[in-house]
Structure formats: structure tokens, C-alpha cells
Backbone as CSV, one residue per row, in Angstrom:
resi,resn,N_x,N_y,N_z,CA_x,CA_y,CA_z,C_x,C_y,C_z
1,UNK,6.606,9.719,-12.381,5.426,9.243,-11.676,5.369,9.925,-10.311
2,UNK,4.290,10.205,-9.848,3.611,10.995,-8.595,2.770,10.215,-8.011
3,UNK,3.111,9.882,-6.817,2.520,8.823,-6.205,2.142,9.869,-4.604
4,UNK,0.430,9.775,-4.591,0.509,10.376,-2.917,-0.809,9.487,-2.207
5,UNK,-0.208,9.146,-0.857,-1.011,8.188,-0.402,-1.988,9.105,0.438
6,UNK,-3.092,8.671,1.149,-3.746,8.871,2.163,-5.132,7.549,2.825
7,UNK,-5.170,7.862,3.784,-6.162,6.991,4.618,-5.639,6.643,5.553
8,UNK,-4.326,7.140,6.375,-3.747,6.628,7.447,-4.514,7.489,8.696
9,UNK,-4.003,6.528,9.460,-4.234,6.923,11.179,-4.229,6.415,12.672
10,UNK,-4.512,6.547,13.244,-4.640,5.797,14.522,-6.122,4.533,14.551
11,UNK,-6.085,4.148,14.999,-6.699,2.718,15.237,-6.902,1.858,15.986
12,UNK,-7.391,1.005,16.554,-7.657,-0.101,17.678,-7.125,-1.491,17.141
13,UNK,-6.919,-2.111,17.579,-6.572,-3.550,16.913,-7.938,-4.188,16.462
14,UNK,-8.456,-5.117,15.747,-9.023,-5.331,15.304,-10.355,-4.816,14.467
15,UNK,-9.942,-3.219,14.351,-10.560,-2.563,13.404,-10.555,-2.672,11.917
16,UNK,-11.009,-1.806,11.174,-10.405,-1.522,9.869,-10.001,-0.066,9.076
17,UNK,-9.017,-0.424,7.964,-8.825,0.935,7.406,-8.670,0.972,5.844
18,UNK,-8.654,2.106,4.780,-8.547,1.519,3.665,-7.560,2.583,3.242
19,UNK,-6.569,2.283,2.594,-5.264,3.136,1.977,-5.497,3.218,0.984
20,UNK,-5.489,4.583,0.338,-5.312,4.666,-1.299,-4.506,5.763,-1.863
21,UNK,-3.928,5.291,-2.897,-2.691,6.326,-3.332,-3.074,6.396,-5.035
22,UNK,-2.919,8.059,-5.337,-3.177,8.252,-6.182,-2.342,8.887,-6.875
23,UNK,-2.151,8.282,-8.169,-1.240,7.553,-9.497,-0.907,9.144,-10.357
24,UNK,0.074,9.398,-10.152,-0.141,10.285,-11.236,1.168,10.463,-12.618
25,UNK,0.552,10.423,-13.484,1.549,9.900,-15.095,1.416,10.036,-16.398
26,UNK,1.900,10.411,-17.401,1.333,10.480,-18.706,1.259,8.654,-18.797
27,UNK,0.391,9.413,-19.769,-0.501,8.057,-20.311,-0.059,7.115,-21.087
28,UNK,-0.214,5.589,-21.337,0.572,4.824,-22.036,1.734,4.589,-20.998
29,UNK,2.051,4.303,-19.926,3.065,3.556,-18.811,2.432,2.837,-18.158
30,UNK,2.956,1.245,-18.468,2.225,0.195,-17.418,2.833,-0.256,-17.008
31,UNK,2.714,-0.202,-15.860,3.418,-1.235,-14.932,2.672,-1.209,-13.390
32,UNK,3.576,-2.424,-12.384,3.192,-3.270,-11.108,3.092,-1.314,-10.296
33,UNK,2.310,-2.087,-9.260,2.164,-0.982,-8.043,1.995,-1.515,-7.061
34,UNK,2.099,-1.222,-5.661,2.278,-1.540,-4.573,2.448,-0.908,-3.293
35,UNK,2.222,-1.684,-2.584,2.373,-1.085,-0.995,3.976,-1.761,-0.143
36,UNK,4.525,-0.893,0.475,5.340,-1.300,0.897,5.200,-0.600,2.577
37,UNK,5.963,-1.398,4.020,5.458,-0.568,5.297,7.201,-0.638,5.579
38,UNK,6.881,0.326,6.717,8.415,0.263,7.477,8.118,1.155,9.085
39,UNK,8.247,0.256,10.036,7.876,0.172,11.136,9.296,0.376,11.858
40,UNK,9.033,1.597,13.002,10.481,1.978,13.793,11.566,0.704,14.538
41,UNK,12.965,1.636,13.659,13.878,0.133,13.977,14.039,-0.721,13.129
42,UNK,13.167,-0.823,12.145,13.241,-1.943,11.114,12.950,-1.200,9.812
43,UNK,13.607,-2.565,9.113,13.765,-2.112,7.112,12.432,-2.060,6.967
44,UNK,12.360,-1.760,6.207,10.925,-1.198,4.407,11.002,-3.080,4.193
45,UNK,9.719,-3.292,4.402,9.056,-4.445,3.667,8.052,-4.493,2.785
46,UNK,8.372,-5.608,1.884,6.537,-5.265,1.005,5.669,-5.464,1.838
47,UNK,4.467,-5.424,1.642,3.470,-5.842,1.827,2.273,-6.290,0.902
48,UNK,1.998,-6.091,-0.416,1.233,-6.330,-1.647,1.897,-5.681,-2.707
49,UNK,1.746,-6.367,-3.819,2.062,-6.301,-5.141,0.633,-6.711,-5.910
50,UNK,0.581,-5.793,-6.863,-0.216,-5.801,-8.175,-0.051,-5.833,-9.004
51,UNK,0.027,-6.372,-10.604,0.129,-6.098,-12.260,-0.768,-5.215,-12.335
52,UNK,-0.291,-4.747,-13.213,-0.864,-3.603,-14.606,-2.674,-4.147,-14.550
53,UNK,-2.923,-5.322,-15.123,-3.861,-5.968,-15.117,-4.538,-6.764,-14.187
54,UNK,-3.532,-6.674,-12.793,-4.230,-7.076,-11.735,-4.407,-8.811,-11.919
55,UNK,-3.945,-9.467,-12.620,-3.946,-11.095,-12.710,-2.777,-11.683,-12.112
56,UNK,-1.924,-11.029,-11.770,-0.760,-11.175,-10.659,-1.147,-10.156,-9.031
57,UNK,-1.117,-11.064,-7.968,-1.425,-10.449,-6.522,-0.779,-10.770,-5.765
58,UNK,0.569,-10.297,-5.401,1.086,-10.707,-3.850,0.748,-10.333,-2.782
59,UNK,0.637,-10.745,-1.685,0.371,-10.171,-0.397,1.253,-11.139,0.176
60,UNK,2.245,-9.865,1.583,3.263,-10.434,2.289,2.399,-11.579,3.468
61,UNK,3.444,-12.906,3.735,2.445,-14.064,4.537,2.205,-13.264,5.756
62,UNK,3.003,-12.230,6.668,2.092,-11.278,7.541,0.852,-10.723,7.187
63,UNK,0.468,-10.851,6.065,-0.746,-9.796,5.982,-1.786,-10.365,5.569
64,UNK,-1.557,-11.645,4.690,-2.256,-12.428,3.731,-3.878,-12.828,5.008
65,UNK,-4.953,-12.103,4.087,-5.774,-12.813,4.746,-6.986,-12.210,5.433
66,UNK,-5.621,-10.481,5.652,-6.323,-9.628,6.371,-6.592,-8.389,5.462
67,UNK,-5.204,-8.259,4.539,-5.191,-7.183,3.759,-5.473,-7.622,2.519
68,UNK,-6.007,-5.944,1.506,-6.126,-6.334,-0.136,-5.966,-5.872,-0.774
69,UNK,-5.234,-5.563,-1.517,-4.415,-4.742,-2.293,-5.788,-4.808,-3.639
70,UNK,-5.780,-3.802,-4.509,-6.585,-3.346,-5.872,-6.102,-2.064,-6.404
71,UNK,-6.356,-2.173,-7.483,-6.093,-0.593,-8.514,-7.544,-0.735,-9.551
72,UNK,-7.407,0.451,-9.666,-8.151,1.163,-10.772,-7.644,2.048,-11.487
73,UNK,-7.144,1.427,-13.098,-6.451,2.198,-13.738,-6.731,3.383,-14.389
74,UNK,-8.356,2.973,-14.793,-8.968,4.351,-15.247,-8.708,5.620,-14.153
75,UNK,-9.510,5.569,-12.839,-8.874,6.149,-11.628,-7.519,6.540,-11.329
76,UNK,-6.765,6.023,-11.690,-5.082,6.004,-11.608,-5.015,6.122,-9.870
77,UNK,-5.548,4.323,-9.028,-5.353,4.569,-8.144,-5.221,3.207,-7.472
78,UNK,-4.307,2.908,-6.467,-4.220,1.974,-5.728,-4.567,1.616,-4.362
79,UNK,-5.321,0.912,-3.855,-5.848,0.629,-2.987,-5.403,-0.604,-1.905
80,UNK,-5.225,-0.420,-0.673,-4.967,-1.067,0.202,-6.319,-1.025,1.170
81,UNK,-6.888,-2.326,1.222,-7.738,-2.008,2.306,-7.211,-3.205,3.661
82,UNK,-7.771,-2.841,4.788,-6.567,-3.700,5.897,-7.703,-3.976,7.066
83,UNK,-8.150,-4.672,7.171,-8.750,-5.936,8.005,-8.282,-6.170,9.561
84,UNK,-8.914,-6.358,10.659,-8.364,-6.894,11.405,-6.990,-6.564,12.093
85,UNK,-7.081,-5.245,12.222,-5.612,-4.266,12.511,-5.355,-5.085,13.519
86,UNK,-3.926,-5.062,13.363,-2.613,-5.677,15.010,-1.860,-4.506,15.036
87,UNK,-1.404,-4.698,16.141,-0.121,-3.453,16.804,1.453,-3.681,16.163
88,UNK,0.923,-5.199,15.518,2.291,-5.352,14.449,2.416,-4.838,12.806
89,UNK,0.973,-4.088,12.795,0.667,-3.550,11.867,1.691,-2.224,11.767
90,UNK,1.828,-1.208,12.982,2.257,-0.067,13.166,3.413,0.162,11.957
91,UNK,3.156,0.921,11.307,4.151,1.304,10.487,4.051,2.745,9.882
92,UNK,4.469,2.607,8.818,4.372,3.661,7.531,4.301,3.335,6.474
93,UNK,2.965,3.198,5.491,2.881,2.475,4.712,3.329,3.905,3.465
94,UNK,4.004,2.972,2.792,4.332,3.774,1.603,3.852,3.041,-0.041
95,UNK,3.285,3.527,-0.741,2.576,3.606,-2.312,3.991,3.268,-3.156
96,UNK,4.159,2.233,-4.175,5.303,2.430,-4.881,5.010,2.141,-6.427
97,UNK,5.341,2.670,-7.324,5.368,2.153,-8.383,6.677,1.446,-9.157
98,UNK,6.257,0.151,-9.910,7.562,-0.202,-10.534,8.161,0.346,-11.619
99,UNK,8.355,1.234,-12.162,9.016,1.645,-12.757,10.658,2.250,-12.554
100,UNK,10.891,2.402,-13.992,12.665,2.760,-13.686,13.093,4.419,-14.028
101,UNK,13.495,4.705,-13.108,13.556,3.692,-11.556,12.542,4.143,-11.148
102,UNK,12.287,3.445,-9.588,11.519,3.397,-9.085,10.413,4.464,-8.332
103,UNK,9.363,4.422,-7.891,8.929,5.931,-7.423,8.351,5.145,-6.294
104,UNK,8.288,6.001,-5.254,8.016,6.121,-3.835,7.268,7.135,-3.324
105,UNK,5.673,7.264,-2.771,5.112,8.074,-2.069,5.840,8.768,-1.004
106,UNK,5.396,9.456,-0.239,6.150,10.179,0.982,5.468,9.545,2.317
107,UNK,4.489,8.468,2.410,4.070,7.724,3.328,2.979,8.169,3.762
108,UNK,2.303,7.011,4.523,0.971,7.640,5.676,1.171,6.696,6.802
109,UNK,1.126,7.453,7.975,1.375,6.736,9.155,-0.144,5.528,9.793
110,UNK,0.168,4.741,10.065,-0.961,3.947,10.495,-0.013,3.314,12.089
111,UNK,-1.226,3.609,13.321,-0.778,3.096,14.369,-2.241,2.659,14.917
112,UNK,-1.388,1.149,15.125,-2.629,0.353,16.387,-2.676,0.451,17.382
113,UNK,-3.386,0.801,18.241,-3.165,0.638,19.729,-3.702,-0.727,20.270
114,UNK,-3.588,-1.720,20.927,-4.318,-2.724,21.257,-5.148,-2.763,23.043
């Protein structure tokens, strides 16, 4: 699996932005996808989880509310869109898929300024 994100950047706090990472795989593999961030100094956290079918949705309680995770499988693509930017947002959001093992984008930087 080939996972490459884009839509990152600089930002204001209470703006918006939309992340999308695009899926790449032979056909017939289903499984969860997701966003995960990791902000200087600190571990890799989730931030949203998706099913295959999208009837399972996590979003981390930091984010819940503001952010929204979606895919489009025909598309082979996952979507983060993010609401209401904070400066606690600042990270590196990285694209992941669940599979075994696991696959990991190479990131897109997103910074708030407030």
C-alpha cells in the first residue's frame, strides 16, 4: 500500500483546512484508514479512524467536533477535513492504513499561528 497525503500548511487559528491522502493498492484489500498527528517533542497520536465501510468513526476527544475524517473507496482516498484550527493543532499529520503490517504516508505539515 502507497499512501501520499497533501493539503497541509500554515494557517490562523480558527480557520479551516482539508487533508486528503491518496490510497494506492491492488484491488480486493479492505481495510480501516486513518489519520494519525505528531507534534514536536511528543509521540504520534491518532486522531480519526475509519472502516472499510465507513459505519465505524473514531475521532480523538481533542478533535471531536472540529475534525472529519471520510473515504471514498471508489476514489481510493481519505479525507480529513479540520474546522476551527488551534495552535494545539500544530503537527504532522500522517495518512495510515491498517493493514499488515502497517503503512504510513511520509506526512504533511500543518501549523497554526494564533
Amino acid at each position: 500500500v502507497q499512501l501520499v497525503e497533501s493539503g497541509g500548511g500554515s494557517e490562523q487559528a480558527g480557520d479551516s483546512l482539508r487533508l486528503s491522502c491518496a490510497v494506492s493498492d491492488r484491488p480486493g484489500r479492505v481495510y480501516d484508514l486513518g489519520w494519525y498527528r505528531q507534534a514536536p517533542g511528543k509521540e504520534r497520536e491518532v486522531v480519526a479512524i475509519i472502516s472499510w465501510t465507513g459505519d465505524r468513526i473514531i475521532h480523538a476527544g481533542s478533535v471531536k467536533g472540529r475534525f472529519t475524517v471520510s473515504r471514498d473507496n471508489t476514489k481510493k482516498t481519505v479525507t480529513l477535513q479540520v474546522n476551527r484550527l488551534e495552535a494545539g493543532d500544530t503537527a504532522m499529520y500522517y495518512c495510515c492504513a491498517d493493514t499488515r503490517p502497517g503503512a504510513w504516508g511520509q506526512g504533511v505539515q500543518v501549523t497554526v499561528s494564533s
